[in-house]
LUMKOL-158497 format. One record per atom (N, C-alpha, C, O, CB): residue in three letters; x, y, z. Coordinates in steps of 0.1 Angstrom, whole numbers, padded with zeros to 4 digits, always signed. Each point is the difference from the previous one (the first is absolute). Glycine has a CB too. Layout:
AlaXYZ ...
# end
This chain:
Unk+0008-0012+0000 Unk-0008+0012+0000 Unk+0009+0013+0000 Unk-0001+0007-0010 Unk-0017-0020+0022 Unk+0024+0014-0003 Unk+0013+0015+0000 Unk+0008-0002-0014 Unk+0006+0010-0005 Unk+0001-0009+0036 Unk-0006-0014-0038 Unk+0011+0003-0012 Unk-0009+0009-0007 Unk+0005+0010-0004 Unk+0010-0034+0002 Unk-0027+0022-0001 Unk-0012-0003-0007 Unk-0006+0016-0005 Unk-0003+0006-0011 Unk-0002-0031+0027 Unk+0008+0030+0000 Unk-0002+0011+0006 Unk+0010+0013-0009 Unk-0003+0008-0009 Unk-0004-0024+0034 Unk+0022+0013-0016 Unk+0012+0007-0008 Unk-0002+0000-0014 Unk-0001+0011-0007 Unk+0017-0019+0024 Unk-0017-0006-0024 Unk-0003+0002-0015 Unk-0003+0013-0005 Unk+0006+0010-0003 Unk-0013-0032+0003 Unk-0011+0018+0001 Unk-0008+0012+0001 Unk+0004+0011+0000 Unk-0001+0008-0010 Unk-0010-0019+0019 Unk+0018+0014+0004 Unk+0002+0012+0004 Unk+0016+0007-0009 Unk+0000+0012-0004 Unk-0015-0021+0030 Unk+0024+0002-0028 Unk+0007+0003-0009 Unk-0001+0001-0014 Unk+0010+0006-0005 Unk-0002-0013+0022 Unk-0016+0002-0026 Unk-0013+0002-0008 Unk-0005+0010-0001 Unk+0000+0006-0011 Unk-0006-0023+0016 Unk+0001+0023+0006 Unk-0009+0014+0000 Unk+0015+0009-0005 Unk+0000+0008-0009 Unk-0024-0013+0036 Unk+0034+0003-0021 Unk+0007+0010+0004 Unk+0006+0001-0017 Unk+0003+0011-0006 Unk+0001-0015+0037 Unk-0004-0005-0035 Unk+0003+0001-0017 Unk-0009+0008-0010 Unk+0003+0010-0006 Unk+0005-0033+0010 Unk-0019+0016-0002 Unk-0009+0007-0004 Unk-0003+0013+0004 Unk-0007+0006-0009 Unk+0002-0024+0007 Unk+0007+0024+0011 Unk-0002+0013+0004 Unk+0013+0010-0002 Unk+0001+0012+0004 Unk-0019-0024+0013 Unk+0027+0006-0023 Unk+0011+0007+0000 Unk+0005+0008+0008 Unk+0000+0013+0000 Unk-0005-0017-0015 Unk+0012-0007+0024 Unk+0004+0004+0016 Unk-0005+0010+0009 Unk+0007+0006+0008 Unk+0011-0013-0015 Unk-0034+0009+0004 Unk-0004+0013+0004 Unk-0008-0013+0014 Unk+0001-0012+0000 Unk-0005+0037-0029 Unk-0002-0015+0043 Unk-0008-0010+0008 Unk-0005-0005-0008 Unk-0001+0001-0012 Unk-0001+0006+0029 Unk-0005-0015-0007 Unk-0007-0015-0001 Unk-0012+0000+0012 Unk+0004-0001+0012 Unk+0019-0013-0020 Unk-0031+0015+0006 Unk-0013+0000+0011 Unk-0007-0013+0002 Unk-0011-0002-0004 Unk+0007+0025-0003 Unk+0012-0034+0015 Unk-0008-0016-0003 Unk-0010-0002+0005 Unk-0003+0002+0012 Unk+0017-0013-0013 Unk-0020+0007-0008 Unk-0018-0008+0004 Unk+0001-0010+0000 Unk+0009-0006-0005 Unk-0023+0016-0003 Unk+0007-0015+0012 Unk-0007-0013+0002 Unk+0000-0008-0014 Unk+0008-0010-0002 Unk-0024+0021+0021 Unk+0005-0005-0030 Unk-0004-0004-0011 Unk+0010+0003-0014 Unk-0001-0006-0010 Unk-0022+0009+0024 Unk+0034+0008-0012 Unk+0013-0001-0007 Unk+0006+0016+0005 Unk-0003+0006+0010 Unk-0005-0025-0033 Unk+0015+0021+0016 Unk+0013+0008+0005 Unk-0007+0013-0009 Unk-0004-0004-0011 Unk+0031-0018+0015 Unk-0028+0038+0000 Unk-0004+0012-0005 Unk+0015+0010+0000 Unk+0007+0002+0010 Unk-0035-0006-0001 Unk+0031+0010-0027 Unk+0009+0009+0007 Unk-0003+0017+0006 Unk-0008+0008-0005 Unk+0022-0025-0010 Unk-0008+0018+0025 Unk-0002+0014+0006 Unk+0011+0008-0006 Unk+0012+0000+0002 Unk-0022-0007+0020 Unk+0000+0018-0034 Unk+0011+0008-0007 Unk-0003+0020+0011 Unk-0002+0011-0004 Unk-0001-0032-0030 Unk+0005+0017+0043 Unk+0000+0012+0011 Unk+0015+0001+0002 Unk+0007-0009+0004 Unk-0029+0004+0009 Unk+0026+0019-0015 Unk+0016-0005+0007 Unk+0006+0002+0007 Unk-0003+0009+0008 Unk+0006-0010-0019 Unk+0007-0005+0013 Unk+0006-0003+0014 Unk-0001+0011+0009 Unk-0005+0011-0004 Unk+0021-0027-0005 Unk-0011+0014+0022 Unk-0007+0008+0011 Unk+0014-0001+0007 Unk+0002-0012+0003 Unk-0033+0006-0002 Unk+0042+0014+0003 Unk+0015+0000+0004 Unk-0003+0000+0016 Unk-0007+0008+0006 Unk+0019+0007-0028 Unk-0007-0027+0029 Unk-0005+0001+0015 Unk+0016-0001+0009 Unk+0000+0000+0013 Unk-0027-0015-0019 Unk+0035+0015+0000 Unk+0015+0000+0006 Unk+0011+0000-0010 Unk+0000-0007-0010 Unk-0009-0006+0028 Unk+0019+0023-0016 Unk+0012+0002-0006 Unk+0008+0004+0005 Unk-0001+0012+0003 Unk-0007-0011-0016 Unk+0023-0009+0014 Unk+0009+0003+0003 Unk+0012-0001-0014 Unk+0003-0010-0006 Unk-0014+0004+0032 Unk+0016+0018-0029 Unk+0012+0004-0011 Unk+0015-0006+0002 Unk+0008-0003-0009 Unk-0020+0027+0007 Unk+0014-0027+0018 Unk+0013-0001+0005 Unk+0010+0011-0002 Unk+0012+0000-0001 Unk-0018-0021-0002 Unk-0004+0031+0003 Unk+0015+0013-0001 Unk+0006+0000+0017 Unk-0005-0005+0011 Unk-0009+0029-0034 Unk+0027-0016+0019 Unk+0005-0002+0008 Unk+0011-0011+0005 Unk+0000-0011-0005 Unk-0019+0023+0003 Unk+0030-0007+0015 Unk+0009-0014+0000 Unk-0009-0005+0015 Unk+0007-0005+0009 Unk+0023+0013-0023 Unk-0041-0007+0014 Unk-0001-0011+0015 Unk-0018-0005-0007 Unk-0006+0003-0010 Unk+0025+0013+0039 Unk-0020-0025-0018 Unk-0015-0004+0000 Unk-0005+0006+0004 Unk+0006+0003+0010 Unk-0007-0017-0010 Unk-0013+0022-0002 Unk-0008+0009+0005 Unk-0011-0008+0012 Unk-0009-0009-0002 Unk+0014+0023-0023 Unk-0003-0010+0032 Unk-0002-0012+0014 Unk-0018+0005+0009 Unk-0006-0003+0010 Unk+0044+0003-0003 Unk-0043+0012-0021 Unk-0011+0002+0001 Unk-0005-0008-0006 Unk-0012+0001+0002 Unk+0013+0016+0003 Unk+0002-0026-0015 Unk-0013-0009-0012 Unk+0005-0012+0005 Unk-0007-0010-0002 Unk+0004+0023-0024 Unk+0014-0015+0033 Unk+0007-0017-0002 Unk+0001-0002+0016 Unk+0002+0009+0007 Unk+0016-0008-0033 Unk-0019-0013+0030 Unk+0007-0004+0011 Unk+0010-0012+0000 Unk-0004-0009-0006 Unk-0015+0018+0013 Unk+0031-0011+0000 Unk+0004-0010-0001 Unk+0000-0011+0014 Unk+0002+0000+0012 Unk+0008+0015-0032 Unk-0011-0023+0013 Unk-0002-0014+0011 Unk+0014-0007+0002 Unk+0005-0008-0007 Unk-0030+0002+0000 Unk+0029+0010+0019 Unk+0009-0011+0004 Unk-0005-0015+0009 Unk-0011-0003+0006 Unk+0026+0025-0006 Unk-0005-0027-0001 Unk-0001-0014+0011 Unk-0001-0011-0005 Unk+0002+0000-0012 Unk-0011+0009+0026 Unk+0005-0023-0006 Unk+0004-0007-0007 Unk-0018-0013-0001 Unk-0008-0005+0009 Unk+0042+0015-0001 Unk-0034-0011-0019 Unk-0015-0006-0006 Unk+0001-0012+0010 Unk+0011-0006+0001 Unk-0014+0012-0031 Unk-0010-0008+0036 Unk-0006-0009+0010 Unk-0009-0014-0012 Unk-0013+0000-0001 Unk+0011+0025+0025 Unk+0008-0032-0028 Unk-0006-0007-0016 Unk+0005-0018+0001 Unk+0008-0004-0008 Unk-0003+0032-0011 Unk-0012-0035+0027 Unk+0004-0012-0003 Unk+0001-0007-0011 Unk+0006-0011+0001 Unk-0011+0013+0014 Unk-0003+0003-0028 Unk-0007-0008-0007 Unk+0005+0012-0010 Unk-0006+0002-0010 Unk-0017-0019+0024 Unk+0036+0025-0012 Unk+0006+0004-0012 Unk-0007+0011-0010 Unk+0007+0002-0010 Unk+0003-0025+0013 Unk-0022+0029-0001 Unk-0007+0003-0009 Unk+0004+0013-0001 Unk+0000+0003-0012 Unk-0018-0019+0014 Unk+0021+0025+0004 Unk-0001+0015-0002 Unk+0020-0001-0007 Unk+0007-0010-0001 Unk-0032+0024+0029 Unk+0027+0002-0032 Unk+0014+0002-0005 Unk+0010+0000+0013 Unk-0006+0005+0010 Unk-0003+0011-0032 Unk+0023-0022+0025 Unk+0006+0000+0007 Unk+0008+0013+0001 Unk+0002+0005+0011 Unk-0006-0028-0013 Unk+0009+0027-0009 Unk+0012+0012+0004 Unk-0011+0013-0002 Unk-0006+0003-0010 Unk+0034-0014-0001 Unk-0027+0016+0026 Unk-0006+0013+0009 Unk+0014+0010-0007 Unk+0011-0001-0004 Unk-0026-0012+0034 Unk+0006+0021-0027 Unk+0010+0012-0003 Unk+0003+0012+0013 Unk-0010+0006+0005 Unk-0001-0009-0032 Unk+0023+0007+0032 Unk+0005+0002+0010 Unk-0001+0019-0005 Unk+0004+0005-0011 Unk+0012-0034+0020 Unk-0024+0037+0005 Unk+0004+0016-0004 Unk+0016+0003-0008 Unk+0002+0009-0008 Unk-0018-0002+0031 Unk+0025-0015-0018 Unk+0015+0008-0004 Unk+0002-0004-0012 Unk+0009+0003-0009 Unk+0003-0002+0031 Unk-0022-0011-0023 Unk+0004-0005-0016 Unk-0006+0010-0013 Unk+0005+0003-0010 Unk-0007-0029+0021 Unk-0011+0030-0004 Unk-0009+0005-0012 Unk+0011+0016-0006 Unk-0004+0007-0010 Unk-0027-0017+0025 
# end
């Protein structure tokens, strides 16, 4: 069902010429509204701007391996 699903939905996205995709139920509609800018960062500048970004240190609590292992340390960024 989810392959089935993705298909579809990657489908729409052809067809719509990478514009959205609004999924239904009964097939895939494209939304020719356009885009709507909800975050941007340029990276000017030599540091991280530490108002849009946060960084996470420490070390992942993950028996089962699933999340990314290498954390990124402040002195690093």
């Amino acid at each position: 069902m989810a392959f089935s699903l993705l298909s579809a939905q990657m489908n729409a996205q052809v067809a719509c010429k990478a514009k959205k995709v609004i999924p239904v139920y009964s097939f895939n509609q494209c939304n020719n509204a356009p885009w709507v800018l909800y975050f941007e960062d340029n990276f000017n500048g030599n540091a991280l701007d530490t108002s849009k970004w946060d960084i996470v240190s420490g070390v992942p609590r993950d028996p089962y391996f699933n999340v990314q292992k290498s954390w990124c340390l402040y002195e690093n960024v």
